[in-house]
C-alpha positions, -999 to 999 in steps of 0.1 A, spaced: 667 771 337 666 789 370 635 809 359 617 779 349 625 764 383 613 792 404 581 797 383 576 758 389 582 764 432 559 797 428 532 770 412 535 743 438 530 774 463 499 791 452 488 752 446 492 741 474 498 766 502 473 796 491 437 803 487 442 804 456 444 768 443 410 767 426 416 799 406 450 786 396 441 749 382 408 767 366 431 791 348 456 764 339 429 740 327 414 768 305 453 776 291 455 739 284 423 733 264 426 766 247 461 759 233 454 721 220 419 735 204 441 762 190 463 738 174 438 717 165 418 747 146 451 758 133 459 719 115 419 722 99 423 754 87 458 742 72 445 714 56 405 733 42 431 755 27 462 740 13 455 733 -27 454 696 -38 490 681 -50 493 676 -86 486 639 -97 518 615 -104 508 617 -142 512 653 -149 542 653 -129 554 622 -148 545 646 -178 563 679 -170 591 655 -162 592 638 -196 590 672 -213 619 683 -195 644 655 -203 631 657 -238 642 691 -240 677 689 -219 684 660 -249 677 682 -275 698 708 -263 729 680 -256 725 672 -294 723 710 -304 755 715 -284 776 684 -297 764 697 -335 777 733 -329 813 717 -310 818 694 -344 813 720 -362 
C-alpha cells in the first residue's frame, strides 16, 4: 500500500510540477489504449478459436447411453448377488 501511494505522489509531481507533464499523460494514454486493445484482441482471438459446443441433442444422447448402461450394470449386479 505504501508503494502504491508514493508511486501515486511521484505522478501528481511529474504531472503537475515538472516539465515533464506532456511526456507523462502521452505515455499513460498510450499504456491505456494499448492494454484495453490488448484485451480486446485477446477476447477475439478467444472466441475465432474456441471449438463450437456440442448441441443439446448429442449431449441428451451420450447421456441416455450412459444411464442405459449404469442400469444394465445394476441388473447384472443384483443377478450375480441372488445368485
Amino acid at each position: 500500500m505504501l508503494v502504491s501511494i508514493s508511486i501515486i505522489v511521484g505522478y501528481g509531481w511529474l504531472l503537475f510540477f515538472t516539465e515533464w507533464a506532456l511526456l507523462l499523460i502521452q505515455l499513460t494514454l498510450i499504456i491505456a489504449v494499448a492494454a484495453v486493445l490488448g484485451v480486446v484482441a485477446w477476447i477475439g482471438c478467444t472466441l475465432a478459436t474456441t471449438p463450437p459446443p456440442k448441441p443439446v441433442e448429442e449431449i441428451e444422447k451420450e447421456i441416455r447411453h450412459g444411464l442405459e448402461t449404469l442400469e444394465k450394470e445394476e441388473h447384472q449386479e443384483e443377478g450375480k448377488q441372488e445368485n
